[in-house]
N, CA and C atoms as a LAMMPS dump frame, in Angstrom:
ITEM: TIMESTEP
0
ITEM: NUMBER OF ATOMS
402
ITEM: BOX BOUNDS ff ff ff
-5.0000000000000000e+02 5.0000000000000000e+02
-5.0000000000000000e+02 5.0000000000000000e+02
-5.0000000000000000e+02 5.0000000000000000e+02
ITEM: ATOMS id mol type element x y z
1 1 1 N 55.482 -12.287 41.814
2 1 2 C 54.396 -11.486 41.327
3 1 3 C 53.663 -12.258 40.239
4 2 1 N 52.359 -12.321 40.228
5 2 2 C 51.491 -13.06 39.266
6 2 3 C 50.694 -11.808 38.564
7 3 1 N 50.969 -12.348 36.841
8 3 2 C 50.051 -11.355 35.768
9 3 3 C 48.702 -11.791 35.771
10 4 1 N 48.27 -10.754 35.987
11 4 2 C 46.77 -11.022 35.221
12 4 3 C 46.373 -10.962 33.887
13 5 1 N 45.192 -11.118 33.32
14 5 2 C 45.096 -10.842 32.484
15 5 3 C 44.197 -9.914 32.211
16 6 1 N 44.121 -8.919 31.096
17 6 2 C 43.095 -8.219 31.415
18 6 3 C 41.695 -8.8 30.246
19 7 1 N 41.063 -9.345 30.839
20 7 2 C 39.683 -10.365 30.612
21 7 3 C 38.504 -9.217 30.083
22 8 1 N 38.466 -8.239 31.056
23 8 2 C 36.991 -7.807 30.466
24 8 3 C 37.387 -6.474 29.366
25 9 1 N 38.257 -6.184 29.206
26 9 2 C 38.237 -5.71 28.131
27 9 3 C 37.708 -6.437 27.158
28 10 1 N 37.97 -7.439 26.764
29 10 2 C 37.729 -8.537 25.725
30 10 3 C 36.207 -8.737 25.978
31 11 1 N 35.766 -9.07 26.948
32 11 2 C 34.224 -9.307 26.984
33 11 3 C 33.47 -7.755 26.458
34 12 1 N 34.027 -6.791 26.545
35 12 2 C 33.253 -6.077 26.908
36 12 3 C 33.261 -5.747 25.283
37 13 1 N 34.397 -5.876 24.379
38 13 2 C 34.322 -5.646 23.343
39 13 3 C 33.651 -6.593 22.146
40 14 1 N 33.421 -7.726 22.887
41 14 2 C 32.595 -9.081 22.213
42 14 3 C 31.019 -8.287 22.866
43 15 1 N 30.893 -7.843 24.164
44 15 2 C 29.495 -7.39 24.377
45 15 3 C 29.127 -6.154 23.353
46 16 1 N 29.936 -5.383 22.563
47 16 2 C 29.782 -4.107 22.22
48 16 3 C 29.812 -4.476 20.917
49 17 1 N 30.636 -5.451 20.069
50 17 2 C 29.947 -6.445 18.817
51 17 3 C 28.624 -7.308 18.23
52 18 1 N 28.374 -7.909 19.533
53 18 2 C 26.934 -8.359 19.733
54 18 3 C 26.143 -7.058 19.676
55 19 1 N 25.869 -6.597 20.476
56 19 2 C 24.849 -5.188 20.438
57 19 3 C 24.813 -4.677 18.987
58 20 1 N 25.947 -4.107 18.519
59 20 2 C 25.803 -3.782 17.102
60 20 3 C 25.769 -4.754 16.204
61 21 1 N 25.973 -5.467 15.618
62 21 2 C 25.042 -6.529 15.164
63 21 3 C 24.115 -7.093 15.654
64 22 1 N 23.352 -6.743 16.364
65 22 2 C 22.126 -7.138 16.692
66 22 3 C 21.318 -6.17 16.237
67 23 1 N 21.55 -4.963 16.653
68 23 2 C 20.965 -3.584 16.088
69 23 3 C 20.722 -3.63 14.303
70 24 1 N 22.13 -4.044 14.212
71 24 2 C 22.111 -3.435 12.856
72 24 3 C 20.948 -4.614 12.144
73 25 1 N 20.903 -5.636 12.336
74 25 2 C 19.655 -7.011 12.055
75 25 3 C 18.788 -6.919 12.444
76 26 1 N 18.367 -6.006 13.35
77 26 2 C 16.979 -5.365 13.78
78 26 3 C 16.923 -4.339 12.997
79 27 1 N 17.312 -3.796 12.409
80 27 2 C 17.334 -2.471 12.005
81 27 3 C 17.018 -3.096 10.019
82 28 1 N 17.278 -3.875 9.511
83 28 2 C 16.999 -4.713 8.483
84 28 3 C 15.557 -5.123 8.606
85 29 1 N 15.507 -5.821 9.276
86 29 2 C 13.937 -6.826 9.591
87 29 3 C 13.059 -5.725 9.613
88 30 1 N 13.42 -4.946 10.8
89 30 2 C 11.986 -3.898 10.498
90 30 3 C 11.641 -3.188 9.376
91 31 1 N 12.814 -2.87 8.766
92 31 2 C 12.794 -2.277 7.552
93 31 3 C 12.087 -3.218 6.47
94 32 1 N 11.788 -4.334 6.205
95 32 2 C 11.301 -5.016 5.695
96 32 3 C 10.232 -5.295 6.135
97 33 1 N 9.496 -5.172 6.941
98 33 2 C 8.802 -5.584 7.616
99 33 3 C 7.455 -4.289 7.465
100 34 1 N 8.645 -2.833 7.039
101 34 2 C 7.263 -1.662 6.79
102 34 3 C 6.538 -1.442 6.01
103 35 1 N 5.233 -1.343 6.086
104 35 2 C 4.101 -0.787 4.988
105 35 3 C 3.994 0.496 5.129
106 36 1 N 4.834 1.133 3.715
107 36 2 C 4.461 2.373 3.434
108 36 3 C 3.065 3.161 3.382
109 37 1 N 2.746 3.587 4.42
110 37 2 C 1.228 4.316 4.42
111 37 3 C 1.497 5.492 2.769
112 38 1 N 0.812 6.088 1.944
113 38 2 C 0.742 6.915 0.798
114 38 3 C 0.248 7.924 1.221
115 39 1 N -0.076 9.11 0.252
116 39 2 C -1.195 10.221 0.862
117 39 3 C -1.704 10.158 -0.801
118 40 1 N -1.811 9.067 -1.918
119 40 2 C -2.036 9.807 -2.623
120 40 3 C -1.765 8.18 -3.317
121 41 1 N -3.038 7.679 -4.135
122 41 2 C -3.059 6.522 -5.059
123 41 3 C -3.773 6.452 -6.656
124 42 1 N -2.764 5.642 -7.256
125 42 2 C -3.198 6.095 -8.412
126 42 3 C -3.787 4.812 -9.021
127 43 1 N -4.963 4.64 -9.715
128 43 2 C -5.896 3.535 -10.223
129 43 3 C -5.836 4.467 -11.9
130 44 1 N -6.068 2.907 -12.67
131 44 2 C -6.248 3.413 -14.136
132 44 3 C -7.604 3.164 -14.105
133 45 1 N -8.475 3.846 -15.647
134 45 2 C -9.816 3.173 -15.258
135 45 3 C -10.141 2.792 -17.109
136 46 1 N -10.582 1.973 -17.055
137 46 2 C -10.881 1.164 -18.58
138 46 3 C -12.6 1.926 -18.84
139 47 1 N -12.652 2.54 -19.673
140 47 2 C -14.093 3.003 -20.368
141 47 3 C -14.218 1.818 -20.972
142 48 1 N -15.111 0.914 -20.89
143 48 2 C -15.182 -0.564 -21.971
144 48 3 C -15.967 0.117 -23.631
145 49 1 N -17.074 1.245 -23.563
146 49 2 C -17.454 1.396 -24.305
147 49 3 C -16.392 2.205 -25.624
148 50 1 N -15.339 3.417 -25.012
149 50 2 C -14.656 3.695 -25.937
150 50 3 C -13.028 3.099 -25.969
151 51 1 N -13.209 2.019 -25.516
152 51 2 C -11.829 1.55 -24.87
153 51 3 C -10.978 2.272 -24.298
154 52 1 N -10.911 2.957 -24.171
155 52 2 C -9.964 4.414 -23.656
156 52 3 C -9.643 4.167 -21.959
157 53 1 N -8.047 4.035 -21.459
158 53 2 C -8.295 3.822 -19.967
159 53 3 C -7.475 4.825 -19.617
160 54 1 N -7.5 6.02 -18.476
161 54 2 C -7.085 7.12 -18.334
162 54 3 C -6.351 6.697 -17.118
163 55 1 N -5.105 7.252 -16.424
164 55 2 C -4.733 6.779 -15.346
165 55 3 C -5.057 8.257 -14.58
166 56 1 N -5.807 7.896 -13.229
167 56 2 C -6.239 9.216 -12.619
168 56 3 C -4.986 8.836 -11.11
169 57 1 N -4.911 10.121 -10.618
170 57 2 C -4.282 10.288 -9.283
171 57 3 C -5.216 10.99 -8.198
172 58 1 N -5.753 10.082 -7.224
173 58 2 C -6.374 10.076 -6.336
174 58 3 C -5.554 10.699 -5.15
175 59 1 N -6.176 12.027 -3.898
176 59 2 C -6.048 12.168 -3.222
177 59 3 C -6.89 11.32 -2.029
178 60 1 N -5.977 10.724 -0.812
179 60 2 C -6.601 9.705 0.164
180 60 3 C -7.553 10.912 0.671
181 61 1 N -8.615 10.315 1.034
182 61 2 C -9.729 10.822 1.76
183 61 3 C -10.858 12.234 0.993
184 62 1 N -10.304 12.38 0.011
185 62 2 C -10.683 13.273 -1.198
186 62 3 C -11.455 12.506 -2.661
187 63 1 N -13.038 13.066 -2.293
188 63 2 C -13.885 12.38 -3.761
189 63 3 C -13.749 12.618 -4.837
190 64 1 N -13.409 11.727 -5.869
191 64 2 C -12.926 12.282 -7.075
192 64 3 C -14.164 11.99 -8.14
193 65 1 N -14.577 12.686 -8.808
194 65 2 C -16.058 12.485 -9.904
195 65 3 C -15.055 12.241 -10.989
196 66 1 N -15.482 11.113 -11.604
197 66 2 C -14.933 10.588 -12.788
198 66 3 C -16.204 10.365 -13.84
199 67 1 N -16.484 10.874 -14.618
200 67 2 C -17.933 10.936 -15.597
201 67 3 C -19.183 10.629 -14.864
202 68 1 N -19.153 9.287 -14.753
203 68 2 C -20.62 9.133 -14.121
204 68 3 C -20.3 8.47 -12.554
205 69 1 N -18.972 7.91 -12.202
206 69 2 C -18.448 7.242 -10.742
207 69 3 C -17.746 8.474 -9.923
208 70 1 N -17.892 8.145 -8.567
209 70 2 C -17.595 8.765 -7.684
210 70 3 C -16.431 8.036 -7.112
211 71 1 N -15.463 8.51 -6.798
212 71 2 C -13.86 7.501 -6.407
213 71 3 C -13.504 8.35 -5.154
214 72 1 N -13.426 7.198 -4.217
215 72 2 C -12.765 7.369 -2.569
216 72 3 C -11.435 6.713 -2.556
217 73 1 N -10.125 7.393 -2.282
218 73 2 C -9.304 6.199 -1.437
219 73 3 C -9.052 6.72 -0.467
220 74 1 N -9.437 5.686 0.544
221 74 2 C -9.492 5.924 2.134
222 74 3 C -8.281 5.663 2.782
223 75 1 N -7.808 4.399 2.415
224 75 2 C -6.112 4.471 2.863
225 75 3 C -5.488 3.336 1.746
226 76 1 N -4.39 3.811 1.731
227 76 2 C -2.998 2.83 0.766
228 76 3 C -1.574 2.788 1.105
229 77 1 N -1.379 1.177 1.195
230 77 2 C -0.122 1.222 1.717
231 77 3 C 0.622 0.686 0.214
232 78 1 N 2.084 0.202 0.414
233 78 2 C 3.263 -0.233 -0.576
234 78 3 C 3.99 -0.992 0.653
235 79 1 N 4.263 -2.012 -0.015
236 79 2 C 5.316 -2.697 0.716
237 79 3 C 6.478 -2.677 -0.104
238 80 1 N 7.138 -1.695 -0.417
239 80 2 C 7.776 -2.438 -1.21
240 80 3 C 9.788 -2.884 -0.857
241 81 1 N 9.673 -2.964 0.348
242 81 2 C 10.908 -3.695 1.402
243 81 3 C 11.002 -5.01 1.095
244 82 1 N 9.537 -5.169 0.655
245 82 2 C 9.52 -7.041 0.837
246 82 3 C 9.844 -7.618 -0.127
247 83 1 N 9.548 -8.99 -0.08
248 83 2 C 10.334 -9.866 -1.72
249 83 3 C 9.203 -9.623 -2.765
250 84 1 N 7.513 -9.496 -2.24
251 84 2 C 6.959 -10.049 -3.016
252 84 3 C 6.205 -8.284 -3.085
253 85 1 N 6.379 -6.993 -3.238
254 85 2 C 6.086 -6.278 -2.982
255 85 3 C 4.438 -6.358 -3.774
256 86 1 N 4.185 -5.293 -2.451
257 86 2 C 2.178 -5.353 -2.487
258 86 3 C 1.807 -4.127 -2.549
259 87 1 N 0.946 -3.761 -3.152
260 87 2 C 0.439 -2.007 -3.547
261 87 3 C -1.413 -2.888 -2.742
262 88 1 N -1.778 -1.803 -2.157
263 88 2 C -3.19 -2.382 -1.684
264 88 3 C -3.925 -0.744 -1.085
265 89 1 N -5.137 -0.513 -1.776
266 89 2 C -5.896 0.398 -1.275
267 89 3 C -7.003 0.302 -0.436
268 90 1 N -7.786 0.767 0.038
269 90 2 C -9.35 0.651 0.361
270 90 3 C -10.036 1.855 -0.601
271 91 1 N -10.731 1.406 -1.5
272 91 2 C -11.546 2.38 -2.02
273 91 3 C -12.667 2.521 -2.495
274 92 1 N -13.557 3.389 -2.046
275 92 2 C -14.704 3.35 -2.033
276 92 3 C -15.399 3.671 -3.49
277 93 1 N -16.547 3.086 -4.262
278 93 2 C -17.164 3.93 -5.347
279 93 3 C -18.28 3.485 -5.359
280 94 1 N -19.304 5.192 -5.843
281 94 2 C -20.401 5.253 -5.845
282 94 3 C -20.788 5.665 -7.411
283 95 1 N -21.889 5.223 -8.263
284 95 2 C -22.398 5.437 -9.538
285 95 3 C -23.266 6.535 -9.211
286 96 1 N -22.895 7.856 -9.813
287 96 2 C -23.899 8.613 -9.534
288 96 3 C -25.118 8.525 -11.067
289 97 1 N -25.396 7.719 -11.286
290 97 2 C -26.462 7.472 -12.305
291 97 3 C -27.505 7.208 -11.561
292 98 1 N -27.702 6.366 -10.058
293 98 2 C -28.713 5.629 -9.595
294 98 3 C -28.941 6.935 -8.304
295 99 1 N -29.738 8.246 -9.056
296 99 2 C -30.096 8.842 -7.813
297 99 3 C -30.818 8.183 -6.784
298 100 1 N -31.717 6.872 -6.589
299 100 2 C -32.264 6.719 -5.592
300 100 3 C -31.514 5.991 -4.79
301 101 1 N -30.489 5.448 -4.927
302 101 2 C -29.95 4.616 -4.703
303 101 3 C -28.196 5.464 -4.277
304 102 1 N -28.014 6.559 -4.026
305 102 2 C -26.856 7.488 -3.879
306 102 3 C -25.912 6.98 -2.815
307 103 1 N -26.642 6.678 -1.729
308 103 2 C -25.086 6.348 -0.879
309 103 3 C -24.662 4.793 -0.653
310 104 1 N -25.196 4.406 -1.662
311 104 2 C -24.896 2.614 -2.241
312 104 3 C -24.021 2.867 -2.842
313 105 1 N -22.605 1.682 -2.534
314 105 2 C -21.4 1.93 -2.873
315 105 3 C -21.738 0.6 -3.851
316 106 1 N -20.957 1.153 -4.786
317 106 2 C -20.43 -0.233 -6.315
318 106 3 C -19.55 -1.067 -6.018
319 107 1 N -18.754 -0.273 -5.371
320 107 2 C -17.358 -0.989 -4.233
321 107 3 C -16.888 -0.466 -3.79
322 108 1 N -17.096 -1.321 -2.326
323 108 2 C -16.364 -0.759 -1.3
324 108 3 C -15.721 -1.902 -0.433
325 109 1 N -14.307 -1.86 -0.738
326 109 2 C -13.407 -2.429 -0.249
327 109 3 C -11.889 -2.271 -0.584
328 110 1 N -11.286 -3.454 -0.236
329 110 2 C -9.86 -3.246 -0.838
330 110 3 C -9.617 -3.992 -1.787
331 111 1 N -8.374 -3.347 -2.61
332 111 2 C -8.081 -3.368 -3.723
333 111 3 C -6.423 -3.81 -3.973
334 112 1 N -6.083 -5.24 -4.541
335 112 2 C -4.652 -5.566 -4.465
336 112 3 C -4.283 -4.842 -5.902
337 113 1 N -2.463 -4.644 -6.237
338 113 2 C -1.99 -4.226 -7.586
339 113 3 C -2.028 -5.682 -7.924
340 114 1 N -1.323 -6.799 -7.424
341 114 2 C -1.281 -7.616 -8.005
342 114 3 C -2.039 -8.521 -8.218
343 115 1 N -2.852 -8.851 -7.279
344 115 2 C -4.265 -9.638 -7.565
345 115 3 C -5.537 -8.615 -7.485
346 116 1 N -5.844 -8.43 -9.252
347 116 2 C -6.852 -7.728 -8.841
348 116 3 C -8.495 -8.378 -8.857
349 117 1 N -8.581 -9.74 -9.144
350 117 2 C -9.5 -10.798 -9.135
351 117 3 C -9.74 -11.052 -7.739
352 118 1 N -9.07 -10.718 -6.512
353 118 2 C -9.272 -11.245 -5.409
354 118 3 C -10.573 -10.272 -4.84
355 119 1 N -10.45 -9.037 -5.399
356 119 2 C -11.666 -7.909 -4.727
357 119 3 C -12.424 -7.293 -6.196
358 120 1 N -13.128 -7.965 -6.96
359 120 2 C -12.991 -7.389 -8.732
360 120 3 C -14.227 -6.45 -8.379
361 121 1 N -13.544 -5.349 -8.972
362 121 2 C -14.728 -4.083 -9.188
363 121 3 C -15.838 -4.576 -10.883
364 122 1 N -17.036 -4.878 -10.094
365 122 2 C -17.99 -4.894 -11.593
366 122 3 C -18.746 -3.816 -11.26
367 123 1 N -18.451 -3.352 -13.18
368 123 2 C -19.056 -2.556 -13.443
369 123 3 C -19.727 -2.28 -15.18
370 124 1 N -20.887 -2.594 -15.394
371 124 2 C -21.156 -2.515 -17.149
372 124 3 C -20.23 -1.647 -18.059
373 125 1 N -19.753 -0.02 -17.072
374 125 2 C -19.125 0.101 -18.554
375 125 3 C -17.754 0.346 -17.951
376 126 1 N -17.396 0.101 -16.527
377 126 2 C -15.787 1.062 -16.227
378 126 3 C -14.966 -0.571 -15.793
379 127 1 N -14.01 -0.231 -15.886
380 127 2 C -12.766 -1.435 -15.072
381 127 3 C -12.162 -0.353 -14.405
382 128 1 N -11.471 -0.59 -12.727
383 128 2 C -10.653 0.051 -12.254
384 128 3 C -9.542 -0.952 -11.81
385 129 1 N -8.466 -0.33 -11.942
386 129 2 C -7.032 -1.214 -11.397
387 129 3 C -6.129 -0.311 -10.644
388 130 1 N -5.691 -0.75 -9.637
389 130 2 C -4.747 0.107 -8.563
390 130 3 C -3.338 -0.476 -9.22
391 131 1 N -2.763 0.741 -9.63
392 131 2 C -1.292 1.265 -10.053
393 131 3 C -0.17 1.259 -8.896
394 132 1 N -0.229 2.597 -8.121
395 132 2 C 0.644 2.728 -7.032
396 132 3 C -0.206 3.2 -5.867
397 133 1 N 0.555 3.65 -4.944
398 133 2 C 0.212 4.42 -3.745
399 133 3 C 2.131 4.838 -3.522
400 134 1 N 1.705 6.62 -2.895
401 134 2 C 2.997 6.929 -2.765
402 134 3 C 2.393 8.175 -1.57
């Protein structure tokens, strides 16, 4: 009489190791890999004339009147899974001082936390800077 051996047990339990570690390293990467969408971003804003900078909390897709500016954020993500974590908005603003001139945006684009020289909001008397998104 000749033993066998029993072989695929063993494979099958090296196949059922692989799978879960594979999962579980997919399951890492993507996680790093997500940009937190927000419903809700917060920018400080510098008055240059009384120095005074107020931190406001913006609802996404909701206009916010701030003295004489009009403030949009349209969307904001957070990365913050990653090494180099990134806060980034799109937000729109309009000066309501220049009635003829009303649906001319001051800026409209996006906005990094950490580089905020890459998209710079000018403005004679306001500075805005993106804080978070959550």
């Amino acid at each position: 009489m000749q033993l066998k051996k029993n072989i695929k047990v063993g494979n099958n339990l090296n196949l059922f190791l692989f799978i879960y570690l594979f999962t579980l390293f997919m399951t890492f990467k993507i996680n790093a890999e997500i940009n937190l969408d927000g419903n809700n971003t917060d920018i400080k804003i510098l008055d240059k004339i009384s120095s005074k900078n107020e931190l406001i909390k913006l609802e996404n897709d909701k206009e916010f009147i701030y003295k004489d500016l009009a403030i949009k954020s349209i969307k904001c993500t957070d990365s913050k899974y990653d090494d180099n974590p990134e806060v980034k908005a799109y937000i729109q603003v309009r000066d309501l001082t220049k009635k003829d001139r009303n649906n001319v945006f001051v800026f409209n684009g996006w906005m990094f936390s950490s580089s905020p020289s890459i998209a710079p909001f000018d403005h004679p008397v306001y500075d805005i800077w993106l804080v978070s998104c959550y």
